[in-house]
C-alpha positions in Angstrom: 92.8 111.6 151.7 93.3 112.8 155.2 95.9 110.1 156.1 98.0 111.4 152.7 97.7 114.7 154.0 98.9 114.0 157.6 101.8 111.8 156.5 102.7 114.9 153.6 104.3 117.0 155.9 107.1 114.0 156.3 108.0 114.1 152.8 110.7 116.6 151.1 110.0 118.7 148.3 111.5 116.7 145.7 109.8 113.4 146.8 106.4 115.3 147.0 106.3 116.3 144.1 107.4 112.6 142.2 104.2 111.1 144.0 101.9 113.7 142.9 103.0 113.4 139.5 103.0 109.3 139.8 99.2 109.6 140.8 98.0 111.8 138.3 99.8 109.3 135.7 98.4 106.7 136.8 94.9 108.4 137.5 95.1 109.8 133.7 96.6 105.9 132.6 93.5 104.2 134.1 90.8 106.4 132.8 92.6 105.9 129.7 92.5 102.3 129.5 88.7 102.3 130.8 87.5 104.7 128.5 89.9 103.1 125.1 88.2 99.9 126.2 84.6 100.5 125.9 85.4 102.4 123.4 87.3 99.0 121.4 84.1 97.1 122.3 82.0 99.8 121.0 83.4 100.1 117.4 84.7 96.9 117.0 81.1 95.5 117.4 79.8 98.0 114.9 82.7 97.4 112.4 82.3 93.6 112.9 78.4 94.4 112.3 79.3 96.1 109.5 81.3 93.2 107.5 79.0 90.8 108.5 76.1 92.8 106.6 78.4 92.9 103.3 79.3 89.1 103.6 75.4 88.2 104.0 74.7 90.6 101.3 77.7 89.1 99.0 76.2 85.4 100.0 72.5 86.2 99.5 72.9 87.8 96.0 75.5 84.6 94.9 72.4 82.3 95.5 69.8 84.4 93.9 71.8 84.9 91.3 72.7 80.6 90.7 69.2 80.0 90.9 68.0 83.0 88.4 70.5 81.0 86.2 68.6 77.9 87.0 65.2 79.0 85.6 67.1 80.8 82.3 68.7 77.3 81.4 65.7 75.3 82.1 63.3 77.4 80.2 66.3 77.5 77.4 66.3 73.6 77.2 62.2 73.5 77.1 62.3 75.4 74.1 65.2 73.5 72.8 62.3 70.5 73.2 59.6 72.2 71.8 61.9 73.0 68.8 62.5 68.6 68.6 58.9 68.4 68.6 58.2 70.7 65.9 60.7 69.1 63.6 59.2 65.2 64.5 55.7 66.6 63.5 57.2 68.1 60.4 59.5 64.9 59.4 58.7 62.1 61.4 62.5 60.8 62.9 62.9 57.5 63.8 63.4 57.1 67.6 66.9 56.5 66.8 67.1 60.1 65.1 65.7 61.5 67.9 67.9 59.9 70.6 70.8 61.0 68.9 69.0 64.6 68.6 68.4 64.6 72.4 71.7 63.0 73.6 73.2 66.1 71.3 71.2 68.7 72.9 71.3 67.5 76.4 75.3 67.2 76.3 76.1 70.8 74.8 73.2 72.3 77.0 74.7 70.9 80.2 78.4 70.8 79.5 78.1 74.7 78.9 76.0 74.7 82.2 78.3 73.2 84.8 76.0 74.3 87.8 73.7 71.9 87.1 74.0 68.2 88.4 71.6 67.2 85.8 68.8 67.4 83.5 66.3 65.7 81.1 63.2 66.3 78.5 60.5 64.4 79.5 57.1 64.4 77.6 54.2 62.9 77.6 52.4 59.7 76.6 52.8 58.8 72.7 53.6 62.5 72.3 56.9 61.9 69.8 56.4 58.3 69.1 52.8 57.0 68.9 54.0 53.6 70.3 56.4 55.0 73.0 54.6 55.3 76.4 58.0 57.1 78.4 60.4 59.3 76.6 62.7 61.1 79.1 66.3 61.0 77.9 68.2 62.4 80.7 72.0 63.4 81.4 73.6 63.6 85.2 77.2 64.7 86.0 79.8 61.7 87.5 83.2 63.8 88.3 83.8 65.6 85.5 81.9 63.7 83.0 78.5 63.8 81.6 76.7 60.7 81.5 73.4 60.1 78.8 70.9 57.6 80.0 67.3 56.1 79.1 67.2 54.2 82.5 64.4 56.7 84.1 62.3 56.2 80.8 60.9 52.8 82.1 57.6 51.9 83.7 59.6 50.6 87.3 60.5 54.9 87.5 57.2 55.7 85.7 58.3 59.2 85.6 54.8 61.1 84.8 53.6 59.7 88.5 56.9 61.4 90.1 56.6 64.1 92.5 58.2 66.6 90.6 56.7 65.8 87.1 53.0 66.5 88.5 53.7 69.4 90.3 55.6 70.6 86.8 52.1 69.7 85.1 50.0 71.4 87.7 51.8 75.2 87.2 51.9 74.6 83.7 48.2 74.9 83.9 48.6 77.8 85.7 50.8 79.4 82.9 53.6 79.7 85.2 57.1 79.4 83.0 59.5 77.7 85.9 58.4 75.9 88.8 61.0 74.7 91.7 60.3 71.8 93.7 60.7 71.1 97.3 64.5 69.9 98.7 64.5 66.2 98.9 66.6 63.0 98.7 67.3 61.9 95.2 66.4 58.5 95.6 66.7 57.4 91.8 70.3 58.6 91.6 72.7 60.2 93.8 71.3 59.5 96.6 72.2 63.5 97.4 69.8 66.3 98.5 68.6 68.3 95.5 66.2 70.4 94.5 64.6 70.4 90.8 62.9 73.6 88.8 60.7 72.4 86.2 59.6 74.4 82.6 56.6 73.3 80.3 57.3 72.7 77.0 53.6 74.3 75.5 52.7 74.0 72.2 51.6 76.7 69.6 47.9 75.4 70.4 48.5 75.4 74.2 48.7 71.8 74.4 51.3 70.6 77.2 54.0 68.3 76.1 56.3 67.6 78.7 58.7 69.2 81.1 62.3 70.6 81.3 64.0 69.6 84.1 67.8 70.5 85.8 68.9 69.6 88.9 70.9 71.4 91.5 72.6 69.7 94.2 72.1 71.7 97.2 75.0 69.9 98.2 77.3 72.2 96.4 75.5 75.2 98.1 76.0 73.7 101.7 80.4 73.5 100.7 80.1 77.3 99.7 78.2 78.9 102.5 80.4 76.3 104.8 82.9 78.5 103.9 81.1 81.8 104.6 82.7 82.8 108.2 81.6 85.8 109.8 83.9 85.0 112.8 86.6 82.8 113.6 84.1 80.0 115.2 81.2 80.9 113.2 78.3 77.9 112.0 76.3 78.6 108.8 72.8 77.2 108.5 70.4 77.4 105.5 66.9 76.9 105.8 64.3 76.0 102.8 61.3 78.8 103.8 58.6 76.9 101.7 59.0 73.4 103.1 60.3 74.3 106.1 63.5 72.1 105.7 66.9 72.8 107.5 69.0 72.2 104.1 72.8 72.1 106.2 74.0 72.9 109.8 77.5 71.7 110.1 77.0 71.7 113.7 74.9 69.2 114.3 74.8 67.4 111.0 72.0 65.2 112.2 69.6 68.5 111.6 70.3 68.6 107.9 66.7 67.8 106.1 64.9 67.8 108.9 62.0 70.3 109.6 62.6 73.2 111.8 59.2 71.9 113.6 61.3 70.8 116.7 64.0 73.2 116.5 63.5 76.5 118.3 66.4 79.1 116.7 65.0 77.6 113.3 61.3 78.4 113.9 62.6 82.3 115.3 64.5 82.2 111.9 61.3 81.5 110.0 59.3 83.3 112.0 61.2 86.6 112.0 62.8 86.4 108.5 62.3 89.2 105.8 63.7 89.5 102.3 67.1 91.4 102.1 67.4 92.6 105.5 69.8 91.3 107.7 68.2 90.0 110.8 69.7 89.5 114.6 68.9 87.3 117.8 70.9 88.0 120.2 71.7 85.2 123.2 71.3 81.9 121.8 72.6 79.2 123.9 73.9 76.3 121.5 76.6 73.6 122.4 76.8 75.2 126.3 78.1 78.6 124.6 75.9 81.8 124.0 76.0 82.8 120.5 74.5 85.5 118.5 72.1 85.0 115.6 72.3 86.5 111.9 70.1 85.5 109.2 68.6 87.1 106.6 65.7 85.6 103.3 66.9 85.5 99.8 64.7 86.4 97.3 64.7 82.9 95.8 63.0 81.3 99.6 65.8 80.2 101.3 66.6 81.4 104.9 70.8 82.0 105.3 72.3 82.4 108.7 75.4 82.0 111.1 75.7 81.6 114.7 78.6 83.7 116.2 79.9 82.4 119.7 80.4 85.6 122.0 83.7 84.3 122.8 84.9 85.4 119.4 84.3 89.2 119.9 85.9 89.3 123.2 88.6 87.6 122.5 89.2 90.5 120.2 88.4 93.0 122.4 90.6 91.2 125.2 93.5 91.3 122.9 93.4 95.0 121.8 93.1 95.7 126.0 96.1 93.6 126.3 98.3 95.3 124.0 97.0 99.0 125.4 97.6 97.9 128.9 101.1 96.8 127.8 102.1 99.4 126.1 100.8 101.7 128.7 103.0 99.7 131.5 105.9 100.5 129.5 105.0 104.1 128.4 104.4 104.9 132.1 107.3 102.9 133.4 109.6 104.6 131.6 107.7 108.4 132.4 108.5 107.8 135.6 111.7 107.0 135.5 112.6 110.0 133.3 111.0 112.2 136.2 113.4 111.0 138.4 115.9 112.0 136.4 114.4 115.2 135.3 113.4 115.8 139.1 116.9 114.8 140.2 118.4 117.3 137.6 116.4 120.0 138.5 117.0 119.9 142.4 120.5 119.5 142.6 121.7 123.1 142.6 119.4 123.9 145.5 120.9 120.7 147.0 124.5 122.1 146.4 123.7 125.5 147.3 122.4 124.2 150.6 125.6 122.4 151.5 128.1 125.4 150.7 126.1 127.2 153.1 126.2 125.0 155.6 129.6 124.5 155.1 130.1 128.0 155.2 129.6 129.1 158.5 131.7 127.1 161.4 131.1 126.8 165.1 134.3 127.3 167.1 135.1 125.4 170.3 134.2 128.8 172.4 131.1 128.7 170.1 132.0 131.3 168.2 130.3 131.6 164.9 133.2 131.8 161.4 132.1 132.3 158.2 134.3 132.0 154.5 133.7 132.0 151.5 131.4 130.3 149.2 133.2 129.0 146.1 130.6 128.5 144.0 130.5 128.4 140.2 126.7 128.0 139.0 124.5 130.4 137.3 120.8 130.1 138.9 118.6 131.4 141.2 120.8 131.5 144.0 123.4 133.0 142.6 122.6 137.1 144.1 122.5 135.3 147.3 126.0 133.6 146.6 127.1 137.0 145.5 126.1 138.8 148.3 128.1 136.4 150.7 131.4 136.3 148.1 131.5 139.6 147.4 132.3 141.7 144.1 135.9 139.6 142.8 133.7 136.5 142.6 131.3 137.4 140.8 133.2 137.4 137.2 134.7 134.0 137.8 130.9 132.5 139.1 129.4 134.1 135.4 132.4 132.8 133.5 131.9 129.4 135.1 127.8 129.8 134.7 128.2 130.4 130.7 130.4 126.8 130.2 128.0 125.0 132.1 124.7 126.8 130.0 126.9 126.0 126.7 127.8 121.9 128.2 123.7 121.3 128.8 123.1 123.2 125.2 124.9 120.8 123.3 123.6 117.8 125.8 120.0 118.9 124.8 120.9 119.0 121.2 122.4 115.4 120.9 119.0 114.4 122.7 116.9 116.3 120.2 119.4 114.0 117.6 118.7 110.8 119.3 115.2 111.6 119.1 114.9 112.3 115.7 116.9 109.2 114.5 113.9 107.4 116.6 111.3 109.3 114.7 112.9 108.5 110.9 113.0 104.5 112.0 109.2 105.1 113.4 107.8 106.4 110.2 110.1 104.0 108.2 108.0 101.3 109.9 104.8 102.8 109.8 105.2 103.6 105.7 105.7 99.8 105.0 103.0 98.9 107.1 100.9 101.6 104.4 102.5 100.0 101.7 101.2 96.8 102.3 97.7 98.1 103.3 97.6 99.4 99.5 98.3 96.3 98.0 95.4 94.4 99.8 93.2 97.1 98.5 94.1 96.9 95.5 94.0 93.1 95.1 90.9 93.8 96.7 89.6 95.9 93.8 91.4 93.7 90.8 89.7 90.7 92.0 86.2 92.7 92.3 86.7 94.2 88.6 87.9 90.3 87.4 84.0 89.4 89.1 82.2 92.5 87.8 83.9 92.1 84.1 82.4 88.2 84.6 79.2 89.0 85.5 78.9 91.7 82.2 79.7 88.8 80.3 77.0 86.4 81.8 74.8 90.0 80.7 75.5 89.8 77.3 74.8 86.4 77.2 71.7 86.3 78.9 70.2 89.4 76.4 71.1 87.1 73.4 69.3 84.6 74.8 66.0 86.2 75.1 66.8 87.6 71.2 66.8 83.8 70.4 63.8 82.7 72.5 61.7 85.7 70.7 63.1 85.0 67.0 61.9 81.7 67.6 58.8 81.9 68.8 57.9 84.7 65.6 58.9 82.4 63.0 56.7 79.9 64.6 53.7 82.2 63.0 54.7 82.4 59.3 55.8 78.9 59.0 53.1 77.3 60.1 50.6 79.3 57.8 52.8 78.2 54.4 52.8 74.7 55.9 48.9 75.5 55.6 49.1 77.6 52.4 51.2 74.1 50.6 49.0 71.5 52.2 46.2 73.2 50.6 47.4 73.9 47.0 48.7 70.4 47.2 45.0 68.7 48.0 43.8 71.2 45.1 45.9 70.0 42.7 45.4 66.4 43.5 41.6 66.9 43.1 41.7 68.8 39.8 44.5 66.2 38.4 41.2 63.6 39.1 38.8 65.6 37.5 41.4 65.9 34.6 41.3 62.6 34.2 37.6 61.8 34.4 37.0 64.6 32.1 34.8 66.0 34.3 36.7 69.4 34.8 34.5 72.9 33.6 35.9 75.8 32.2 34.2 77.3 35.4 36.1 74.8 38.0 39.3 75.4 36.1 38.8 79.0 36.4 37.8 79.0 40.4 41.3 76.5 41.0 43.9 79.3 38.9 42.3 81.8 41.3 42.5 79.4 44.6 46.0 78.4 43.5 47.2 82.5 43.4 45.9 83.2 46.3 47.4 80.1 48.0 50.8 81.0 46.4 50.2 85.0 47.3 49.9 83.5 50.9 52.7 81.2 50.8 55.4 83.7 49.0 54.3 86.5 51.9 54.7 84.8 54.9 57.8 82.7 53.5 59.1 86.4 52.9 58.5 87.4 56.0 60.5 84.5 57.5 63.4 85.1 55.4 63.6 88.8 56.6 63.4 87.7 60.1 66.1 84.9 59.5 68.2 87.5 57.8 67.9 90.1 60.6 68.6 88.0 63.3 71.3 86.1 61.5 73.4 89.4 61.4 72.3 91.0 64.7 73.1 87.2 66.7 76.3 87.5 64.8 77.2 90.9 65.6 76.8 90.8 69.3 78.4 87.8 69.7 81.3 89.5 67.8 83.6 92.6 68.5 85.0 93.1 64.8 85.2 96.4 62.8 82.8 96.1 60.1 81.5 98.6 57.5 77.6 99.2 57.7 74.9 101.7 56.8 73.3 102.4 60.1 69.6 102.8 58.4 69.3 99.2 57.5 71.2 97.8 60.5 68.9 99.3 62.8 65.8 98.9 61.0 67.1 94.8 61.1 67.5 95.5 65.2 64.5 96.4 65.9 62.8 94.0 63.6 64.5 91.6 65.6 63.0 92.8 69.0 59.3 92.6 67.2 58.6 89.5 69.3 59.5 91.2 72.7 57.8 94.6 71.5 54.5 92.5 70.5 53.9 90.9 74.1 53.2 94.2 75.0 50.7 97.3 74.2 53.7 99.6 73.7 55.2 100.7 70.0 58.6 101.7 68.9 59.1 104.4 66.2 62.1 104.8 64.2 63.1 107.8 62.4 66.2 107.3 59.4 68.6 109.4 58.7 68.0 111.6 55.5 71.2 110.7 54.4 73.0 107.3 54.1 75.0 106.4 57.3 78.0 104.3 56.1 80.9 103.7 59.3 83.6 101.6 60.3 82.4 100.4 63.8 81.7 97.3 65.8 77.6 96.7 64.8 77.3 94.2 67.8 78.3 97.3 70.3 75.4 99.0 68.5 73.4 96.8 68.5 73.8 95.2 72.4 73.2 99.2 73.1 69.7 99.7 70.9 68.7 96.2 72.4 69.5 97.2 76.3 67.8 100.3 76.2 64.6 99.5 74.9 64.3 96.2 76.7 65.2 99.0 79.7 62.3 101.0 78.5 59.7 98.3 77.9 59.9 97.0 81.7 60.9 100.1 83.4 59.1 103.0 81.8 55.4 102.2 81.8 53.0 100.9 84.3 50.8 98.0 83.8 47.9 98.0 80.9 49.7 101.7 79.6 50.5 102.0 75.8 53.5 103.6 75.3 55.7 105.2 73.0 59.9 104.6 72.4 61.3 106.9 69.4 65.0 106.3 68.0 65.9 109.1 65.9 69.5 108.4 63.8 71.0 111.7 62.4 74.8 112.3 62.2 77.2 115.2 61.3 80.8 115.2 59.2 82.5 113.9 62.2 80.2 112.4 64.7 76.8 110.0 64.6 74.0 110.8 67.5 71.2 108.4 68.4 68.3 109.8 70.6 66.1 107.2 72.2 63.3 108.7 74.1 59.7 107.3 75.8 57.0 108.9 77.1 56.7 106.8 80.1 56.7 107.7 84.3 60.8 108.4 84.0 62.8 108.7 87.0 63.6 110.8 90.3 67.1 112.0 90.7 67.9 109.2 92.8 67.3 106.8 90.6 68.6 109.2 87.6 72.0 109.7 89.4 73.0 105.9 89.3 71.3 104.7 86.2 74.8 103.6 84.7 76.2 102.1 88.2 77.0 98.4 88.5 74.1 96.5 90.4 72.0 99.2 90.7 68.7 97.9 90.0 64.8 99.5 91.1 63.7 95.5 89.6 65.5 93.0 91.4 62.3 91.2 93.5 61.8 90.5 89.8 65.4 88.7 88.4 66.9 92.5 87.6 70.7 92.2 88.0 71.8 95.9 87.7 74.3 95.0 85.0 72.4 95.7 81.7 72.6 100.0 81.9 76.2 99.5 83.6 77.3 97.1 80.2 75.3 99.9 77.9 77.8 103.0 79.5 80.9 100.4 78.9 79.9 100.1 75.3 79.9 103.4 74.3 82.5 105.0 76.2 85.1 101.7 75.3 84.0 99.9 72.1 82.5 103.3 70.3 84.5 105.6 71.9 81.2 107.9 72.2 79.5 109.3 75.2 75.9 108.5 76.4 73.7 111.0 78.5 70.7 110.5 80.4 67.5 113.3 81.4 64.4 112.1 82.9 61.2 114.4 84.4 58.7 112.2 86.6 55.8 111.6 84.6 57.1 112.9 81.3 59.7 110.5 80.1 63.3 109.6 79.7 65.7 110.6 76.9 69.2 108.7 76.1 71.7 110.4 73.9 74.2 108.5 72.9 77.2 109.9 70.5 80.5 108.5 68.8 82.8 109.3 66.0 81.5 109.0 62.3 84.5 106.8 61.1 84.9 106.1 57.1 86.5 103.5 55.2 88.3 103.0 51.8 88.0 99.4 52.0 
């Protein structure tokens, strides 16, 4: 600073001023670019943090979600086997019937199911066939085909010493429902890495059969989370918590089904892991490059994480600096250069005003001193002094002169202020389709995650008449059995009084004591055969109806009384009762009864694992009443209800308060859709904590001639 101020003096007033305003740009340019650059790094790393936690999230709840499926299609097929078993102990099918039974069952089961790789019912011992040691029939998946084989169902496999078959047997005596094994190498088949979840099949007497069995190739779960990048040079990894198995590292293949015992980043991930929550090691050195380490545990037991070389985030902040410093460069370049210009504009009237007086006073040989006048046409500030010299006469001539030259730079500055707009209009032009096509992405973005949601509603639907058929089944199982007992017995009765007949050994007494056996036997055996044709009938026409959308005529009394007879079985598995209070009047409408019923089904399956705590009776009313125009339906419980958090995104997609427990969020979400789309109605929710919870749902009372 000293030598600037020692060599300023050197330096004229127009050149002074260019090099203080030079180094204040370029003072201001640099603090710009130092400050935009930690800045870049800052938010770019939280942004890139940010997407990385929604792809992980997106990921996690994609395998949770397959192997949920898993468990609902095994448990499906086991009872699909129990129901085989039943009808052998009833009718006694040749092995050839049963084959044929089994291949039939294992083809529709898995060709519905294509995320399986396979599958088989295997049971135990002489179980079906008294002289049949193994019966397994089993199906497996080659391309696109589905291939039914016996060749595990020999004593060189001898499947009930396998692995997975006692470890199936051991939690069935626990009483758990699924069990999944550890990964391993299918030796027998594939020759792939797989895993296996197991499902007793339990007779009514608690005796164990057999198991269920599907497959999964973990295979197929390595390809998708292969193509799971959080950055450009990202590496995936998924780790099997329970056996401690690295499942698939792409880069260094030799790690896949190896334990993490020798690995150090996999025994931090195992270590340090959590459920849900996104976890991060930072500086991990792998392949001579420091990375960055994000995993995070699924709720299913798997460990899913990526490596993210730093190189990748600063060759993004490296970019951004290089396109600010460039356009800075230019931006100041061409300041610059229009303060010359601007500087040169500005100075030369002081220039020319210098050189007319110079020129105006002469130095005679006898130095003597001659002055004349200044001819000088400008209007500025050194026009009095001009005057002064010049006199009065040029005066007019120097304004008249001043006034073209104002009017010339006026209608310079105005072209300028053209040329600058006709910039602006081709600036904006740019930016607008550069918007444009921003929208668009969002709003493929959106389709595509409505195409998903819609999908997933579906696989709801689904899944809720699934556990209608599994309960149906298991509450026929009752009365059947007992007229099965009820006809066995009158039949032995009537063989034994058909002897006495005979003999002539039969008393009036005897005779007597059988017609009274025999009406008691048949009292029994018309009851509970009743009672399995109204169950049959009920769950005939709700099944029907939800698979269906049609417009039907109904009378809403009966149709709901048959919808909650048909969720008896789920209602009975618990200490909790459902009321339901008719109408006083029929309640005949045009409507679609499987949106009616899908709604009463949700909401009290809702309400019986939501709204009470454990070993609490409970209470769940549905009150039917309607007007000349609209039909209302109040369900209400009794039960802990819900806070206003909770209350305020009841209906929202994946909202769930159960999802350690399978909950998907998608079955309140598929109730608001119903009403609002297919009835055309409106539903409202109120909860108070510790009181209850009340639904009100209401749509137009639509007649019909037909």
């Amino acid at each position: 600073m000293p030598l600037l101020i020692v060599n300023m003096p050197k330096l004229n007033i127009k050149t002074r001023i260019l090099f203080f305003v030079v180094v204040f740009e370029v003072l201001a340019y640099a603090s710009i670019v130092l400050f935009s650059n930690f800045y870049y790094r800052d938010a770019l790393t939280e942004i890139k943090e940010q997407e990385i936690a929604k792809t992980f999230k997106t990921s996690v709840d994609t395998i949770d979600h397959t192997i949920t499926l898993m468990e609902q299609s095994v448990f499906n097929l086991s009872q699909h086997g129990l129901s085989i078993y039943l009808q052998q102990t009833h009718c006694s099918l040749s092995k050839e019937a049963l084959a044929i039974k089994f291949e039939q069952l294992l083809k529709r089961h898995f060709d519905f199911f294509t995320l399986a790789l396979g599958g088989g019912v295997w049971f135990e011992p002489r179980k079906l066939l008294n002289d049949e040691q193994y019966f397994g029939p089993y199906v497996y998946r080659e391309q696109s085909d589905l291939i039914f084989s016996w060749d595990l169902s020999k004593p060189s496999y001898d499947y009930h010493n396998q692995d997975w078959y006692v470890l199936g047997k051991k939690s069935a005596s626990k009483g758990k429902l699924t069990e999944w094994t550890h990964p391993y190498i299918d030796e027998a088949g594939s020759h792939a890495p797989m895993m296996t979840v197991d499902a007793p099949i339990i007779s009514e007497q608690g005796e164990f059969l057999g198991l269920a069995t599907v497959d999964w190739s973990l295979s197929k779960l390595t390809e998708f989370l292969e193509e799971v990048k959080i950055t450009d040079n990202s590496s995936p990894f998924l780790i099997h918590k329970a056996s401690k198995t690295i499942i698939s590292f792409p880069l260094n293949p030799n790690l896949a089904m190896k334990s993490i015992d020798n690995v150090d980043w996999a025994r931090i991930a195992d270590i340090n892991s959590k459920a849900s929550i996104l976890q991060v090691e930072r500086n991990i050195h792998l392949e001579s490059e420091v990375h960055d380490m994000y995993f995070i545990e699924t709720n299913s037991g798997f460990i899913f994480g990526s490596f993210s070389p730093h190189i990748d985030i600063n060759k993004e902040i490296k970019e951004i600096s290089a396109v600010t410093l460039v356009g800075g460069t230019v931006i100041g370049f061409t300041f610059i250069g229009l303060m010359i210009l601007v500087m040169k504009y500005l100075f030369q009237p002081f220039d020319s005003v210098l050189d007319l007086i110079k020129g105006s006073i002469q130095h005679t040989t006898n130095d003597d001193i001659a002055v004349r006048s200044i001819s000088y046409k400008e209007q500025n500030e050194f026009t009095p002094i001009i005057q002064e010299l010049n006199l009065v006469y040029e005066q007019v001539n120097i304004h008249i002169d001043a006034v073209n030259k104002s009017n010339t730079a006026l209608q310079k500055s105005r072209l300028e202020v053209q040329q600058l707009n006709t910039n602006l209009e081709e600036k904006v032009k740019i930016r607008t389709v550069e918007l444009n096509l921003k929208t668009q992405e969002a709003l493929n973005a959106l389709a595509n995650l409505k195409a998903v949601q819609k999908k997933l509603v579906e696989q709801e639907k689904h899944a809720s008449l699934g556990r209608l058929v599994a309960g149906i089944a298991h509450e026929i199982n009752t009365p059947v059995g007992v007229s099965i007992t009820a006809s066995s017995y009158i039949d032995s009765e009537i063989n034994s009084l058909e002897q006495k007949f005979h003999a002539c050994t039969l008393t009036k007494d005897e005779l007597q004591k059988k017609i009274i056996d025999f009406k008691e036997g048949c009292f029994i055996l018309k009851s509970n055969l009743q009672r399995t044709a109204e169950l049959v009938a009920s769950f005939k026409q709700v099944s029907v109806d939800q698979s269906s959308e049609l417009m039907r005529k109904i009378e809403l009394n009966s149709y709901l009384d048959d919808v909650i007879r048909t969720l008896q079985p789920r209602i009975k598995k618990t200490s909790h009762q459902v009321h339901f209070e008719q109408s006083e009047q029929s309640v005949e409408t045009l409507c679609s009864p499987g949106a009616i019923a899908q709604v009463i089904t949700n909401i009290v399956e809702n309400a019986l694992v939501h709204a009470f705590n454990k070993n609490e009776s409970g209470e769940i009313n549905i009150v039917l009443s309607d007007t000349k125009t609209e039909i209302t339906i109040l369900i209400s419980d009794n039960g802990k209800g819900m806070t206003e958090n909770v209350l305020d995104c009841i209906f929202d997609p994946f909202f769930t308060t159960n999802r350690e427990n399978g909950g998907s969020g998608l079955g309140m979400h598929l109730v608001y859709n119903i009403v609002t789309q297919q009835l055309n109605g409106t539903i409202n929710c109120s909860s108070i904590v510790n009181q209850g919870t009340q639904f009100i749902i209401k749509f137009p009372f639509v007649k019909s001639d037909r």
